[in-house]
C-alpha positions as CSV (number, residue, x, y, z in Angstrom):
1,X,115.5,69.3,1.2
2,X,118.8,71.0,0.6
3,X,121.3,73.2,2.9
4,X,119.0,76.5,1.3
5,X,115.8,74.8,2.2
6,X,116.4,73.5,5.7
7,X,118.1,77.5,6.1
8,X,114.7,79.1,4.9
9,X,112.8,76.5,7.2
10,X,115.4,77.2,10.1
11,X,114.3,81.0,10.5
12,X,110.4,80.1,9.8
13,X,110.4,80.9,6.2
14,X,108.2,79.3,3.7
15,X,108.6,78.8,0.0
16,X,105.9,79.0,-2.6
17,X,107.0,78.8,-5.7
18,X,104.7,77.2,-7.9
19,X,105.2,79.2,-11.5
20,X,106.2,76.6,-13.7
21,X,109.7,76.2,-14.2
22,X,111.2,77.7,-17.4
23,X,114.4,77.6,-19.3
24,X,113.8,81.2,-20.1
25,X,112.0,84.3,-17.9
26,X,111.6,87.3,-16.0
27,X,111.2,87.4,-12.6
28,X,109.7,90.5,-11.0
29,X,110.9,90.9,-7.7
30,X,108.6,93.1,-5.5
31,X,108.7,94.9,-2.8
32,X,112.1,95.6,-2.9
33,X,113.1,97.4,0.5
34,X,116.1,95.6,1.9
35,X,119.0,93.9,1.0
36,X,117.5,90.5,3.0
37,X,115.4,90.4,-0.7
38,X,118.8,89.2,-3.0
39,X,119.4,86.6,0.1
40,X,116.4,85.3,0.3
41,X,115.3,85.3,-3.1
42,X,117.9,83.5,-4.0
43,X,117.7,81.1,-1.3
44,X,114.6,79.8,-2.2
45,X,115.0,79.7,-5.2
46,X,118.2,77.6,-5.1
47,X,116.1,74.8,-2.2
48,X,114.1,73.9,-5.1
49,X,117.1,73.4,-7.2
50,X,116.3,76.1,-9.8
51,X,119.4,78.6,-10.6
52,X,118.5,82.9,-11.4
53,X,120.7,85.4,-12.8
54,X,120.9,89.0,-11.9
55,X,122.6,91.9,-13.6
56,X,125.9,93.4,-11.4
57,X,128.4,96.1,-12.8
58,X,130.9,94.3,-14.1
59,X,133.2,96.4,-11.6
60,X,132.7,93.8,-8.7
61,X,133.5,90.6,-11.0
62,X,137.5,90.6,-9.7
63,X,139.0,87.5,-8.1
64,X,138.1,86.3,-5.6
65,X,134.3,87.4,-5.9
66,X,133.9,86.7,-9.7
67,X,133.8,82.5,-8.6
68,X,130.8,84.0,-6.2
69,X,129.1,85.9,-7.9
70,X,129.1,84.0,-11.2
71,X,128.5,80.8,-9.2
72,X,125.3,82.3,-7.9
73,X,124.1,83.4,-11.6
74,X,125.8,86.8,-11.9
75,X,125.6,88.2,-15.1
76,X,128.6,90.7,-15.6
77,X,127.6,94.3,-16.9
78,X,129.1,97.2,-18.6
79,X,127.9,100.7,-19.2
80,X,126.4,101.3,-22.6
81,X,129.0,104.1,-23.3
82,X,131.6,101.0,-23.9
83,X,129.5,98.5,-25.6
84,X,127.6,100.7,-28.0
85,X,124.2,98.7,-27.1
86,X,121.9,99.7,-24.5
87,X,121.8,97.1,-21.7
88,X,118.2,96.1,-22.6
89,X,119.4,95.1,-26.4
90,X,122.5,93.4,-24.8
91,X,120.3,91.1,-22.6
92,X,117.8,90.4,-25.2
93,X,120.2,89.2,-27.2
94,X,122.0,86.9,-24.0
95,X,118.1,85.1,-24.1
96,X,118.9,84.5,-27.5
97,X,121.6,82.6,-27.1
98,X,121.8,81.0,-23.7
99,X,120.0,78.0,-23.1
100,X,118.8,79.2,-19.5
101,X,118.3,82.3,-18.6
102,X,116.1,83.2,-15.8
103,X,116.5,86.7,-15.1
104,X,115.4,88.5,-11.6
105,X,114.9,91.9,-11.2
106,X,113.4,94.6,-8.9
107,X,111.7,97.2,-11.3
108,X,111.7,99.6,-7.9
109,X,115.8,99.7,-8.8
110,X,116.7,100.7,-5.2
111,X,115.4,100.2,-1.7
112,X,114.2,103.2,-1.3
113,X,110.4,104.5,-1.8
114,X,110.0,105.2,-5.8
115,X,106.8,105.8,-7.4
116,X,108.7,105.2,-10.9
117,X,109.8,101.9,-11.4
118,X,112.0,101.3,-14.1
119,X,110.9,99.5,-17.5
120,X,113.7,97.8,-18.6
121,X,112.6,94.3,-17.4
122,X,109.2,94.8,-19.5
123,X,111.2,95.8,-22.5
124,X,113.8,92.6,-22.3
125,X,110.5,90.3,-21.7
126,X,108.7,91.2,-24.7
127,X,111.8,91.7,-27.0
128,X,113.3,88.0,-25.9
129,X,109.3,86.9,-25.9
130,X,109.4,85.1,-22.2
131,X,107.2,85.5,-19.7
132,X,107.5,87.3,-17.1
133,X,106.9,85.5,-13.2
134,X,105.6,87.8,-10.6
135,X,107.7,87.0,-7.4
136,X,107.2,88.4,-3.9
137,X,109.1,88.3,-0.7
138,X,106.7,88.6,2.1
139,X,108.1,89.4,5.6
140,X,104.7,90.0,6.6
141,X,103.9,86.1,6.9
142,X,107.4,84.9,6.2
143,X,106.8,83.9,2.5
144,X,108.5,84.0,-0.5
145,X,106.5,83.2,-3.3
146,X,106.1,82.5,-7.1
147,X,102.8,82.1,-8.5
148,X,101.8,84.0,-11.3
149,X,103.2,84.8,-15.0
150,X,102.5,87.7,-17.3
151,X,103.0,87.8,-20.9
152,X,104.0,91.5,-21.9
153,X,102.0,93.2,-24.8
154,X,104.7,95.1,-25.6
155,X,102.7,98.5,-24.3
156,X,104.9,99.4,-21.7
157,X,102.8,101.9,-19.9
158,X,99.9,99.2,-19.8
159,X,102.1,96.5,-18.7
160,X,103.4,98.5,-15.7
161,X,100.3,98.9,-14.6
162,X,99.5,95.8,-14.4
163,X,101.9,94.6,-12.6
164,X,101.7,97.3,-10.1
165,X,98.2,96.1,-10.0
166,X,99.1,92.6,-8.8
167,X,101.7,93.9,-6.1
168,X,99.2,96.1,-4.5
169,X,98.0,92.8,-3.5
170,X,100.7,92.8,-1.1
171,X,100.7,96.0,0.8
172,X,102.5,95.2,3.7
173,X,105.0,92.4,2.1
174,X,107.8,94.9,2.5
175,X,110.4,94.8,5.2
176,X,109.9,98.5,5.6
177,X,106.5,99.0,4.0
178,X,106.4,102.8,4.1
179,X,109.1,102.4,1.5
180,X,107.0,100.3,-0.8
181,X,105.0,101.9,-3.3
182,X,102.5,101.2,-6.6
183,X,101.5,104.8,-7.0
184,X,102.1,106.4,-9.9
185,X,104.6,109.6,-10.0
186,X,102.2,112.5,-10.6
């Protein structure tokens, strides 16, 4: 067990992360009500020797932080206004030529209750042809888990829902559940 493992362990956490390890994905991270979620998250999955990337603006890759973040699988972003590309077309093609790439996200896109997750992450899975792994963070019972895979069909609205479907399984994961949702907006 490594320094992130015995951590997790320390503070009575337990690790379940039993998707099969890929070269390429998605990882759906939900609930997503506390900045304890990147931490831990990451911990776990760095104490079974697996490394995830996550998208930051490229504002807060300066030295010293850049060795940080980029260390910890930061993935350094601009705005589409300088690029030309939208960010979704711009990662797609970063699957297509990395040889790892395992990408977490939070669809919720901030910590606060939001009935409209964002689709992004649906739209890189399908257009880079990865699956997607359906992670949770449970403060509930102290878990942090990784056990399922969905393969995007490419209809957005029908693959939302269906993954909203699986983490209303998990009603009270959330460190503040009444900011978790899977509803719908109206």
């Amino acid at each position: 067990m490594n320094i992130w493992g015995r951590m997790l362990k320390l503070f009575g956490w337990k690790v379940d992360i039993t998707a099969p390890k890929r070269d390429k994905c998605v990882i759906c991270v939900a609930p997503h009500t506390s900045n304890w979620d990147f931490i831990l998250g990451l911990a776990a999955y760095q104490s079974l020797g697996r490394d995830a990337n996550f998208l930051m603006k490229k504002f807060w890759f300066f030295f010293p932080l850049k060795y940080l973040l980029y260390r910890f699988g930061g993935i350094p972003v601009e705005s589409s206004k300088k690029t030309g590309k939208s960010l979704t077309e711009t990662i797609i093609e970063d699957f297509g030529k990395r040889s790892y790439l395992n990408l977490a996200v939070t669809p919720e896109g901030t910590r606060s209750l939001n009935k409209k997750w964002r689709t992004g992450f649906l739209y890189i899975a399908y257009g880079a042809k990865v699956p997607i792994q359906l992670g949770v963070i449970d403060f509930r019972n102290k878990e942090i888990l990784i056990k399922d895979e969905y393969q995007p069909t490419g209809d957005v609205e029908y693959d939302m829902q269906q993954i909203k479907n699986y983490y209303a399984g998990f009603p009270e994961a959330a460190r503040y559940p009444e900011k978790f949702t899977v509803e719908n907006p109206e």
